[in-house]
GUSE-423499 format. One record per residue (C-alpha): x, y, z; residue in one letter. Coordinates in steps of 0.02 Angstrom, whole numbers, plus 50000, padded with zeros to 5 digits. Last residue first. Example, Ala and Ser with C-alpha at 12.3 -4.5 7.8 and 13.67 -1.06 7.14 Angstrom:
2
506844994750357S/506154977550390A/
! end
This chain:
426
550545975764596X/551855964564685X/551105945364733X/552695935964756X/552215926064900X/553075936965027X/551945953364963X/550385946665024X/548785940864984X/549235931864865X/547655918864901X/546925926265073X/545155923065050X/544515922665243X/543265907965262X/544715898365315X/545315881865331X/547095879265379X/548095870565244X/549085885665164X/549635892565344X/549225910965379X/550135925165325X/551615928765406X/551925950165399X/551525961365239X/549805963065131X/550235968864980X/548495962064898X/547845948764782X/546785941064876X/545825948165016X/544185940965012X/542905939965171X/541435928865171X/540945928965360X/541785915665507X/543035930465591X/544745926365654X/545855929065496X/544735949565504X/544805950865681X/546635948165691X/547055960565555X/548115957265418X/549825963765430X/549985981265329X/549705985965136X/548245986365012X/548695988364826X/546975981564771X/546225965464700X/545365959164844X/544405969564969X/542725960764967X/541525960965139X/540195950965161X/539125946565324X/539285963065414X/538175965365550X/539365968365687X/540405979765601X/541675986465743X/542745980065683X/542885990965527X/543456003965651X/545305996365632X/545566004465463X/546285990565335X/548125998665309X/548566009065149X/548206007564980X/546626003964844X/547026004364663X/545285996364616X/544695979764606X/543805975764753X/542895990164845X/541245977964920X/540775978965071X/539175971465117X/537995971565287X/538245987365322X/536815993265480X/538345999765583X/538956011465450X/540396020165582X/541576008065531X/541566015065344X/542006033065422X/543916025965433X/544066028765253X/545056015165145X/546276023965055X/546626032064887X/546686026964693X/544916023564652X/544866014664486X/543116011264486X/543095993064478X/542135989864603X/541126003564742X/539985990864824X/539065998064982X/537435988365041X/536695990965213X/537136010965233X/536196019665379X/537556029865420X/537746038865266X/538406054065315X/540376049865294X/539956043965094X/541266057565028X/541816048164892X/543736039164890X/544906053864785X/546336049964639X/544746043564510X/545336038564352X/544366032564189X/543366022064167X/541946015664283X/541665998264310X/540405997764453X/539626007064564X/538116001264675X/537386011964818X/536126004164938X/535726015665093X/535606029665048X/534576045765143X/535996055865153X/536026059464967X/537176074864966X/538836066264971X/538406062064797X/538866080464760X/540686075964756X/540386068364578X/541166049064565X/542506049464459X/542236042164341X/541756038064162X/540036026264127X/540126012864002X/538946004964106X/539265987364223X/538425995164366X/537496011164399X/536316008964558X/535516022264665X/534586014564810X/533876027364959X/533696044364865X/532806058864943X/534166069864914X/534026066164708X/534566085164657X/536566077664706X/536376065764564X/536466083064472X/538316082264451X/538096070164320X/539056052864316X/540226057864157X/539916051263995X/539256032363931X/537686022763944X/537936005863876X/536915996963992X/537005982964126X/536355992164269X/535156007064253X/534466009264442X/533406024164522X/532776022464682X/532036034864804X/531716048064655X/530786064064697X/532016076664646X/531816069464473X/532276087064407X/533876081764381X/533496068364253X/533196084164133X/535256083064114X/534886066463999X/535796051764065X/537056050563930X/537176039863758X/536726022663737X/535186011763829X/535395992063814X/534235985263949X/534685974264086X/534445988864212X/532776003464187X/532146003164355X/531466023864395X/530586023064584X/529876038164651X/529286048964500X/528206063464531X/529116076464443X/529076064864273X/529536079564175X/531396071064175X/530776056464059X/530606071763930X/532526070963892X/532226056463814X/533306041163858X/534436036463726X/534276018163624X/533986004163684X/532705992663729X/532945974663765X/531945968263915X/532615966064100X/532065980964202X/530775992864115X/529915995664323X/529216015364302X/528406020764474X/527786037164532X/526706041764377X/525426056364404X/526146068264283X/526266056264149X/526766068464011X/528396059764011X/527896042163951X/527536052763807X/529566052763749X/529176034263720X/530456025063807X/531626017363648X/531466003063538X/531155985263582X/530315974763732X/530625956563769X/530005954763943X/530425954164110X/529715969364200X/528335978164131X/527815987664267X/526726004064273X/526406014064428X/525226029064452X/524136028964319X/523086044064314X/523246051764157X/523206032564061X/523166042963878X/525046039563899X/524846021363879X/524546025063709X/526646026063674X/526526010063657X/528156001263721X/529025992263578X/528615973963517X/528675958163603X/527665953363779X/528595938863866X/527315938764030X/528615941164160X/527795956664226X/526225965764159X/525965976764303X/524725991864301X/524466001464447X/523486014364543X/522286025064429X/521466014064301X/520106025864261X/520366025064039X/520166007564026X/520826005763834X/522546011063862X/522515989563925X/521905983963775X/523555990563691X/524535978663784X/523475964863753X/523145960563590X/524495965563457X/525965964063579X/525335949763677X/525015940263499X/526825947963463X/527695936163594X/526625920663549X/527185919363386X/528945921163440X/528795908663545X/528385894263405X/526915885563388X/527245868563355X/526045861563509X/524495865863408X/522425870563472X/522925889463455X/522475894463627X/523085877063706X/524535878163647X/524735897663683X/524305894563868X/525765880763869X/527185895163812X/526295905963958X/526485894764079X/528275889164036X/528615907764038X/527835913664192X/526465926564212X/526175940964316X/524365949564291X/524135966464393X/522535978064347X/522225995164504X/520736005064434X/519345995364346X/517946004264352X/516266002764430X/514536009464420X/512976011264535X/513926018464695X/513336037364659X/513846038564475X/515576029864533X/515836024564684X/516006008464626X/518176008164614X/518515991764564X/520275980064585X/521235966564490X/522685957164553X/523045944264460X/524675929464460X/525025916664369X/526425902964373X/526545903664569X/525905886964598X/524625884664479X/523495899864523X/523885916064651X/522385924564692X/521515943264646X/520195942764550X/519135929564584X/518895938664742X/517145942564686X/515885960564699X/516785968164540X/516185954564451X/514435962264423X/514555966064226X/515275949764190X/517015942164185X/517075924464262X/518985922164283X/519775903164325X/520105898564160X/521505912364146X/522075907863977X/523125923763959X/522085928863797X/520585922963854X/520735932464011X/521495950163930X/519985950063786X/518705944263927X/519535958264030X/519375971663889X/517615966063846X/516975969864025X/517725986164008X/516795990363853X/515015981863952X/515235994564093X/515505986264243X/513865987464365X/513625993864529X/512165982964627X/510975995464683X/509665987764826X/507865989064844X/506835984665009X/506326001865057X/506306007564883X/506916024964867X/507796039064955X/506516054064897X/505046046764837X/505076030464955X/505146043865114X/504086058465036X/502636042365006X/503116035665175X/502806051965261X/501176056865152X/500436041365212X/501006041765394X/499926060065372X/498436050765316X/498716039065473X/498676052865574X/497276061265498X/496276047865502X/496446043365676X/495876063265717X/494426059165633X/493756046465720X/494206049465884X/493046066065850X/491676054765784X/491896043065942X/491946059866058X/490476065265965X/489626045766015X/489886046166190X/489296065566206X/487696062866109X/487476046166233X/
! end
C-alpha cells in the first residue's frame, strides 16, 4: 500500500510538471508569434485613402469603395461601361511587416463622352463647358497623384482631357517607372525634372499640345525604354544628351516641328526596335550610323529636306516588318538586300527620286501585304509577280517602259502613269 500510493504521489508530480512546462510553451509561443487565432489585416493609410476618394469622386467612378482595407478587392481593376473607363490600381502590404499598404502601380483611362457626362453630373448642370472640365483635372487630380509617394510601377492617365502643363511634382515620384498621359490637352514644355527620374523606363506624351524644345536633361533618363512624344508641337533639335538614351527600344516624335540634321548619335540607340520621325521639319540625309541599330524592326521617315544622293545602309535588319522611307528625297536605287527582310510586311519609298529596275529578290516577300513605290523615277517593264499579285501595291507615276496593262482590267496593282508611253516623264 506505501508503495501504491508513493508511486501515485510520484505520478503526481511528474504530471504537473509537464503540464506546467506546456504552460510556459504556450505562454513563449503567444508571447513571441502572437494570438493563435488573430489575424493582421494591412491597412491604407488614411492620406492615401483621401487621394483615391479625391481621384474617384472626381472621375465619377461609382463603382469604387475606398476605405482603409480596399487593398484586399478587385474593385480596382475592371473595365466599366463598355470600354469608357478603365482602373487598374494595385497595393504593395508588405509594408511594416504585412500590416500596411501602398498604392504602387494607379492606371485610370477615360473617354471623352464619358468624361464630358461625369462633369454633368459632378456639377449638377448640362451647360458646362469642356474647358471647365479640362482644368478641374488639372487643379485636382494630377497633382494628387505626386501625393502617393510609393507608387513604383506605373501611372497612366490616358484619354482623360487633362489641361494645363505637366507638373513638374511628379518628379518627387523616385520610383515611378512608367508614366502615360497619352491623349490629352497638355501645354508648355517637358519639365527639365522629368530628368532626375532615374528609375523611369517609359514616358508616353503622344497626342497633346506641348511645344517648345526638349531639355537637354531628358537625356539623364539612362533607364528609359520607350520615349512617345508624336502629335505634339516640339521646335528646335533633338538635344545631343538624347545619346545617352542607350537604353531606348522605341523612340517616336511624329508630327512636330523639330528641325536640324538627324543626329549621328541615333547610332548610341543599338537596342532600338521602332524609331519613328515623320512629318518633322527634319533635314536629311539619313546618318550612316543608323546601320547600327540591328535590332529594328519598324523605322518611319518621312519628309525630310534636303538631299540625300545615297539609299541607308538597312542590309542587317532582317527582321524588318514595317519600312517606310517617304519623301526623303533619296536619289539612288532600290537595294536588292530589301528581299532578304522576310518578316516585311510594308514597303513604303514613294515619293522620292528613286531609279533603276524593281530588284527581283522582292519576290521573294511572302509576307508582304503593302508595298508603295509610286512617285519615283523608276525604270524597266513591270514585273510579272508584281501585275500578278492580289496585295495593295502602287506604282503610279513612274518610267516604267514596255505594254502596260489594259485600262479596264481590274487590278489591285496601282499602275496610273506608270509608264513613260502615257506621257508620264519626271
Amino acid at each position: 500500500m506505501l508503495k501504491t500510493m508513493a508511486f501515485v504521489q510520484s505520478l503526481s508530480k511528474t504530471v504537473s510538471v509537464i503540464v506546467f512546462g506546456f504552460v510556459l510553451l504556450n505562454c513563449f509561443v503567444v508571447d513571441k508569434f502572437g494570438s493563435h487565432a488573430q489575424v493582421v489585416t494591412p491597412l491604407l493609410p488614411q492620406d492615401e485613402v483621401q487621394i483615391l476618394e479625391t481621384i474617384s469622386n472626381k472621375l465619377n467612378i461609382k463603382n469604387w469603395s475606398i476605405d482603409r482595407t480596399s487593398c484586399g478587392g478587385a474593385q480596382w481593376n475592371q473595365t466599366i461601361d463598355s470600354d469608357k473607363i478603365q482602373s487598374n490600381v494595385t497595393c504593395d502590404c508588405r509594408f511594416d511587416n504585412g500590416t500596411v499598404c501602398h498604392v504602387t502601380n494607379f492606371g485610370i483611362s477615360k473617354s471623352y463622352s464619358t468624361a464630358r457626362n461625369a462633369l454633368a453630373e459632378f456639377c449638377c448642370s448640362t451647360n458646362v463647358v469642356v474647358e471647365d472640365y479640362q482644368s478641374f483635372y488639372s487643379k485636382n487630380l494630377n497633382f494628387r497623384m505626386t501625393e502617393m509617394k510609393h507608387l513604383s510601377l506605373y501611372s497612366d492617365l490616358t484619354r482623360n482631357y487633362i489641361n494645363g502643363s505637366i507638373p513638374a511634382s511628379l518628379a518627387q515620384l523616385p520610383n515611378l517607372q512608367s508614366l502615360s498621359l497619352l491623349a490629352n490637352r497638355l501645354t508648355g514644355s517637358i519639365p527639365r525634372e522629368i530628368g532626375s527620374i532615374a528609375t523611369l523606363e517609359s514616358l508616353v506624351l503622344e497626342d497633346n499640345l506641348l511645344g517648345g524644345s526638349l531639355h537637354p536633361d531628358l537625356g539623364n533618363l539612362r533607364s528609359l525604354k520607350r520615349l512617345l512624344l508624336s502629335a505634339n508641337n516640339f521646335t528646335g533639335r533633338i538635344p545631343d544628351t538624347f545619346g545617352n538614351l542607350k537604353n531606348l527600344t522605341d523612340f517616336r516624335i511624329d508630327g512636330s516641328e523639330l528641325s536640324g540634321k538627324i543626329p549621328d548619335f541615333i547610332g548610341n540607340w543599338t537596342n532600338i526596335e521602332r524609331l519613328d520621325l515623320q512629318g518633322t521639319s527634319m533635314e536629311g540625309p539619313i546618318p550612316p550610323t543608323i546601320s547600327l541599330l540591328k535590332n529594328l524592326t519598324n523605322l518611319r521617315i518621312s519628309d525630310l529636306k534636303g538631299s540625300s544622293p545615297t539609299f541607308p545602309n538597312l542590309q542587317a535588319m532582317t527582321n524588318m516588318k514595317t519600312l517606310i522611307l517617304r519623301n526623303c528625297s533619296m536619289t539612288a536605287s532600290i537595294p536588292e538586300y530589301i528581299g532578304n527582310m522576310a518578316e516585311l510586311d510594308t514597303l513604303d519609298l514613294s515619293f522620292n527620286k528613286l531609279t533603276g529596275q524593281i530588284p527581283d529578290p522582292l519576290e521573294s516577300l511572302t509576307k508582304l501585304r503593302f508595298m508603295f513605290l509610286n512617285d519615283n523615277l523608276l525604270t524597266g517593264e513591270v514585273p510579272g509577280w508584281i501585275l500578278n499579285s492580289r496585295n495593295e501595291l502602287d506604282l503610279s507615276y513612274n518610267n516604267f517602259t514596255g505594254s502596260a496593262q489594259p485600262s479596264c482590267q481590274q487590278l489591285p496593282v496601282n499602275l496610273v502613269s506608270s509608264h513613260v508611253s502615257t506621257g508620264k516623264n519626271k
